[in-house]
C-alpha positions as CSV (number, residue, x, y, z in Angstrom):
1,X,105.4,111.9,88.3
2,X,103.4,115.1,89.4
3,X,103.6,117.9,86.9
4,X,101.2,120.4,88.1
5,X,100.0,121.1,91.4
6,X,96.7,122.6,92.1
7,X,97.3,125.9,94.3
8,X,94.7,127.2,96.7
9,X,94.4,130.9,96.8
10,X,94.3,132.1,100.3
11,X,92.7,135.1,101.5
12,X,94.2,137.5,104.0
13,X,92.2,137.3,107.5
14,X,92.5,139.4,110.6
15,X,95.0,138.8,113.2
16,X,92.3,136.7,115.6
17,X,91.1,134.7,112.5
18,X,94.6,133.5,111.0
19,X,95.3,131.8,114.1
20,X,92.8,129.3,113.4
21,X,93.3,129.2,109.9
22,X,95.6,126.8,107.7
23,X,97.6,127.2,104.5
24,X,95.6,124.2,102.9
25,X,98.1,124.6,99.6
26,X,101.1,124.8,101.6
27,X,100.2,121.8,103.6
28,X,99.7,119.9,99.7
29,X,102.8,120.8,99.0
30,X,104.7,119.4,102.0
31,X,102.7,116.2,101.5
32,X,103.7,115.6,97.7
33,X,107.3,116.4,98.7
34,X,107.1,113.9,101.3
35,X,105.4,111.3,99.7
36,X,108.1,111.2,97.0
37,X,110.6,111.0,99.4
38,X,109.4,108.3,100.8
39,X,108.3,106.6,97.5
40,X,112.1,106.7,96.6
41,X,113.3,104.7,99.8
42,X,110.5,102.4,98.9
43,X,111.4,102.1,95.3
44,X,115.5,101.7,96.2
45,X,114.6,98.6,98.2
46,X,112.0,97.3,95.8
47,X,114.8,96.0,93.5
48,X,116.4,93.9,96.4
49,X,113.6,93.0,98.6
50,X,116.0,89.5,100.1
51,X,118.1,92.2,102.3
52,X,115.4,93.9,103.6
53,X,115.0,93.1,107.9
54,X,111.6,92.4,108.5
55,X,110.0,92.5,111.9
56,X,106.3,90.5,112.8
57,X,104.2,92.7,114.5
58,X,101.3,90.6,115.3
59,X,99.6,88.0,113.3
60,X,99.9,89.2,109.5
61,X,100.9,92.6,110.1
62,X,104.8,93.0,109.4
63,X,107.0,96.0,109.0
64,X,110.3,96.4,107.7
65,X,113.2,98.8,107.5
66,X,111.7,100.2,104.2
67,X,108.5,101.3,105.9
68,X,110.3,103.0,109.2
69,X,112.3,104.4,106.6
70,X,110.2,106.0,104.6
71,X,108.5,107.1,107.7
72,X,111.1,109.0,109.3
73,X,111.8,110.9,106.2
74,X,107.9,112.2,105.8
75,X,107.7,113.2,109.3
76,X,111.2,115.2,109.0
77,X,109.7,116.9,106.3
78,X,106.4,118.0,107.5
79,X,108.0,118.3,111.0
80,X,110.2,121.5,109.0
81,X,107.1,122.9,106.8
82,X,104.2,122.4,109.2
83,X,105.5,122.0,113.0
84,X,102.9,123.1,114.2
85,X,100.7,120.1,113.5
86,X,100.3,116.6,115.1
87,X,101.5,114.2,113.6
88,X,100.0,110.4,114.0
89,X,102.2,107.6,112.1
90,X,101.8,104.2,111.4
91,X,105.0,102.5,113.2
92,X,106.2,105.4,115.5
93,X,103.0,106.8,116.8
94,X,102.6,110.3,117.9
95,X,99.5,112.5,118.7
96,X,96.9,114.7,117.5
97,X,98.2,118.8,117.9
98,X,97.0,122.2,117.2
99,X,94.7,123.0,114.7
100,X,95.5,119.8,112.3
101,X,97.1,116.5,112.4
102,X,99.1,114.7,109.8
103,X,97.9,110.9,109.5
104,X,100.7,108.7,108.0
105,X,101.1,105.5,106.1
106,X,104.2,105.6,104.6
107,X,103.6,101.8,103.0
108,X,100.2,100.9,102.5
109,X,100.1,97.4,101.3
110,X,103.5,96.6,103.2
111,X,102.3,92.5,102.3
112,X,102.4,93.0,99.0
113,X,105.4,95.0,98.5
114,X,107.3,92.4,100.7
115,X,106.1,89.7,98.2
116,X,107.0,91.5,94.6
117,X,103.0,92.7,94.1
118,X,103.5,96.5,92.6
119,X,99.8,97.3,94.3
120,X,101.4,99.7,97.5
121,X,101.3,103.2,97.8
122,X,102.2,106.0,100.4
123,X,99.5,107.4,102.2
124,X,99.7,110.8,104.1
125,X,96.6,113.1,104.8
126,X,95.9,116.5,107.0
127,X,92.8,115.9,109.1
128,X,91.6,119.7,110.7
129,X,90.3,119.3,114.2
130,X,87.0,121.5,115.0
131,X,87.1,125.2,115.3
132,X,89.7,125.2,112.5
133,X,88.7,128.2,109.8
134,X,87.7,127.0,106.6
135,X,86.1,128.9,103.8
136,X,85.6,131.7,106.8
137,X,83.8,129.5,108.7
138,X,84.7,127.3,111.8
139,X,84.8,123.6,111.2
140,X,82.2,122.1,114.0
141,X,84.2,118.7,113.9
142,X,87.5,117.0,112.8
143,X,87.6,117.1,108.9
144,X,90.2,115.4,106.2
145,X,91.3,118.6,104.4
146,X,94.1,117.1,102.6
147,X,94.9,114.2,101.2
148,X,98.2,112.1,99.4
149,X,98.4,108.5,97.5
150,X,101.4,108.1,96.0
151,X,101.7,105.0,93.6
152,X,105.1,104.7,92.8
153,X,105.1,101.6,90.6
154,X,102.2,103.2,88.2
155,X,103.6,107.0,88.7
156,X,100.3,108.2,89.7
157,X,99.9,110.9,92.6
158,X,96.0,111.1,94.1
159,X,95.9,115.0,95.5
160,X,93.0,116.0,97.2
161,X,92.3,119.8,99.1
162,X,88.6,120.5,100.7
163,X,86.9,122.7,98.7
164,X,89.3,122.0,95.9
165,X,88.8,118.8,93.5
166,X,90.5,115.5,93.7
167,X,93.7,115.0,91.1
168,X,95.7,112.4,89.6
169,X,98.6,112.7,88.3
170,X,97.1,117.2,87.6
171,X,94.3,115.7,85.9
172,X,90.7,116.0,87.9
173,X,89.1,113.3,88.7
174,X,85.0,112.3,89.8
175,X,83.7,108.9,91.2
176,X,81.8,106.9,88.1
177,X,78.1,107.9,87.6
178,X,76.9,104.0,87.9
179,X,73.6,104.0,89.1
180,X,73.2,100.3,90.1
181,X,74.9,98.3,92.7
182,X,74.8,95.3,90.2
183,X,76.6,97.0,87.6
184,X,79.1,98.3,90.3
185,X,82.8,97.1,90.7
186,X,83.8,96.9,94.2
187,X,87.0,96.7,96.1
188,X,87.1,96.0,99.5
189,X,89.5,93.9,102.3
190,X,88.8,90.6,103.6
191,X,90.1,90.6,107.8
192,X,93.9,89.9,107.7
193,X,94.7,90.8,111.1
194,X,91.9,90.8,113.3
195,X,89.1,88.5,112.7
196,X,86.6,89.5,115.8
197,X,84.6,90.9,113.1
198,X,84.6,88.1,110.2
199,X,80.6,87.4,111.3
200,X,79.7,90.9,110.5
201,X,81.8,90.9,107.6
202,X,81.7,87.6,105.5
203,X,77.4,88.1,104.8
204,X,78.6,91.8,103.3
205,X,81.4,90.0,101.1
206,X,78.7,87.1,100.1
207,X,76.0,89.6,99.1
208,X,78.4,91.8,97.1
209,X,79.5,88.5,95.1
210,X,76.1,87.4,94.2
211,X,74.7,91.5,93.7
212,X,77.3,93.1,91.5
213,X,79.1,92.7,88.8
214,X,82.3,92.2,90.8
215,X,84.2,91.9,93.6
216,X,88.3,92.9,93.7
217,X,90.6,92.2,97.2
218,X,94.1,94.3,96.3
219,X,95.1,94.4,99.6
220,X,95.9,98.4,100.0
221,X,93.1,100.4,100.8
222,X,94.2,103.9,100.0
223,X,94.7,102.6,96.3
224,X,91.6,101.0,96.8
225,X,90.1,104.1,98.1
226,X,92.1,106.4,95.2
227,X,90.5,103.8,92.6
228,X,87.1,104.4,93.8
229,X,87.6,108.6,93.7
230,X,89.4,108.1,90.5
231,X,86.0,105.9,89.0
232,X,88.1,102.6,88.6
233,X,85.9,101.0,91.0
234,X,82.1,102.1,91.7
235,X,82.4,101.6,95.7
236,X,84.9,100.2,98.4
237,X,84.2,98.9,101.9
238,X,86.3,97.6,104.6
239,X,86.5,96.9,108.4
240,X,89.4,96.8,111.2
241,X,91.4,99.1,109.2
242,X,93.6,102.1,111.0
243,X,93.3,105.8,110.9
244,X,96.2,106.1,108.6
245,X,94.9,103.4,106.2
246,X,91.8,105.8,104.9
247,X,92.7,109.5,106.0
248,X,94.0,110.4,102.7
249,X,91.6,108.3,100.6
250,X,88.4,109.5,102.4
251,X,89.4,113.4,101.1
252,X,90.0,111.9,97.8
253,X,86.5,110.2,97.0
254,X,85.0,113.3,99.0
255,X,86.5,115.3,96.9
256,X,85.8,113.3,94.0
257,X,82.1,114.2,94.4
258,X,81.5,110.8,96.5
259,X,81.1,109.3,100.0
260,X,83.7,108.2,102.4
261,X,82.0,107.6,106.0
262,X,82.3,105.7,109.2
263,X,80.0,102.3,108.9
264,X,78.7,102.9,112.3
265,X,77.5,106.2,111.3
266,X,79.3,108.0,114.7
267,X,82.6,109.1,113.3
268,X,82.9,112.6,111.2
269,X,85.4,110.6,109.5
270,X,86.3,107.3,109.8
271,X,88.7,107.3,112.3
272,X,88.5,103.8,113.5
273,X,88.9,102.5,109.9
274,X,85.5,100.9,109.6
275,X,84.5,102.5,106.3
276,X,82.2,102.3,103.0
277,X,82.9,104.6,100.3
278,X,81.8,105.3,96.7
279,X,79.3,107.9,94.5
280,X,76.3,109.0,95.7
281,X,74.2,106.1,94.5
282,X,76.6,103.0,95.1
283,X,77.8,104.1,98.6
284,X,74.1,104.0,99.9
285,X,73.7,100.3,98.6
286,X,77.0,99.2,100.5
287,X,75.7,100.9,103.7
288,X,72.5,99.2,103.4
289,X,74.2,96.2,102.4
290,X,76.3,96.2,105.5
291,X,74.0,97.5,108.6
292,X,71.8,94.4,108.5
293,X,74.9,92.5,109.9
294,X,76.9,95.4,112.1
295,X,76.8,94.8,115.7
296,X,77.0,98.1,118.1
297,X,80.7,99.5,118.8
C-alpha cells in the first residue's frame, strides 16, 4: 500500500495565470484515492470470479461488472475533487474538457484477471491540453502530467507528476542504464483484438527474439509500461492499443528519465496507443527496429 505521497509545492500566480494553471498534487492525490477504490471492487470479486457477468465486446475484448464497477467509482471521485476536467473512460466514454482530461482504465489486463492471472492493474492518468501553465510556462501541446498504476495483487502503486520523479510504492524510481538492445528485456503485446496491423507487427516481434536477450507478452500494458519506468524491463512496444491503455504509463517511464512516444512519430503523446518506450538508449533501437515495417496512418 502507498505510504508516502510525493507533494508538489505550488506557487501562487496572478488572478489571469491561475486560470490556466492546475493543482498537479491535488490531482495525484484524487488519482491514488481512486485507484484504490477501484482496486478494492476488483480485489472483492477476485476471490469469486464464477459469479462475475461478463459481457463480449468484440472479438477478445470482454468486460465485466467488476470493470464498470470499478469505473464508476473512479470517475465519482475525480468528478468531486476535479470537475472541472474531462474525463475519457474505457467502457462509458466521455470527452476531453477544460484545461486537463482524466484517461481511465479501471482494469487493465481485464483477460487475465477474468482467468485467475494476478498481472492487472488500474490505470488512471491526467493528460493537460495546450496552453495549460506549467512550471510558468504554457504547454504548446497536450501533455501526460500525471500518472496512476495500481497493482493490487503485488501492492505496488506507480505515481508519476511532470516535473516531479516517477514512484513506486514512495520509493523513486529510473529506467535501467542498459546500453545494448541485446542485452535488453522487452515487454511488448502481440494483436489480440485487431489484427489489420499483424504485417507491421510480427517482423518487429521476430527481430526482438533473435536481437535481445528476451522477449516477455504479460498482457497489460500499463504494468508493462510501469515495469519498463521501474527498470524491470529495458524497453516496451506495442500497437492498436487505446488512449487509456498507456496515458498513465507514458508519464511514468517519462518521468523515470526514459521515452514513451507515438511510433508514427505525429502524436505529442501516444494517443492512438501505437507506442515504443524505454531509456534513452533502448527506446531508439525499438524505433529503429519498428519503422522499417510501419506503413503511413
Amino acid at each position: 500500500m502507498l505510504r508516502k505521497l510525493t507533494l508538489i509545492h505550488v506557487r501562487t500566480f496572478p488572478d489571469s495565470m491561475s486560470q490556466t494553471r492546475i493543482n498537479l498534487s491535488q490531482s495525484l492525490n484524487a488519482a491514488v484515492t481512486a485507484a484504490h477504490a477501484a482496486a478494492a471492487i476488483l480485489q472483492s470479486y477476485s476471490h469469486d470470479r464464477s459469479s462475475l457477468i461478463i459481457d463480449k465486446k468484440a472479438r477478445n475484448d470482454l468486460v465485466s461488472q467488476a470493470d464498470r464497477e470499478a469505473e464508476r467509482v473512479i470517475i465519482d471521485l475525480l468528478q468531486v475533487q476535479t470537475p472541472e476536467f474531462g474525463i475519457v473512460a474505457e467502457e462509458s466514454g466521455g470527452n476531453t474538457a477544460g484545461l486537463a482530461t482524466w484517461y481511465i482504465d479501471p482494469l487493465d489486463g481485464t483477460t487475465n484477471f477474468l482467468h485467475g492471472i494476478p498481472q492487472y492493474a488500474v490505470s488512471i492518468a491526467l493528460i493537460a491540453h495546450a496552453g495549460t501553465v506549467l512550471e510558468d510556462q504554457p504547454l504548446a501541446l497536450d501533455t501526460p502530467v500525471v500518472g496512476v498504476v495500481y497493482d493490487p495483487s503485488r501492492e505496488e502503486i506507480f505515481t508519476a507528476v511532470h516535473g516531479a520523479g516517477s514512484w513506486l510504492n514512495g520509493h523513486r524510481i529510473a529506467c535501467s542504464p542498459t546500453r545494448e538492445l541485446s542485452e535488453s528485456v522487452v515487454g511488448t503485446g502481440f494483436p489480440f483484438r485487431d489484427f489489420s496491423f499483424s504485417d507491421q507487427y510480427m517482423p518487429t516481434l521476430d527481430y526482438a527474439i533473435n536481437h535481445t536477450r528476451g522477449v516477455r507478452r504479460l498482457g497489460a500494458a500499463a504494468l508493462d509500461l510501469a515495469w519498463t519506468a521501474c527498470g524491470r524491463y529495458d524497453g516496451y512496444w506495442e500497437m492498436g492499443l487505446a488512449s487509456w491503455d498507456v496515458a498513465a504509463g507514458t508519464v511514468l517511464v517519462r518521468e523515470a528519465g526514459g521515452i514513451a512516444e507515438d511510433i508514427h512519430h505525429i502524436d505529442p503523446w501516444p494517443i492512438k496507443g501505437y507506442i515504443y518506450a524505454g531509456n534513452p538508449h533502448v527506446a531508439p533501437a525499438i524505433d529503429a527496429m519498428i519503422q522499417p515495417h510501419l506503413k503511413p496512418r
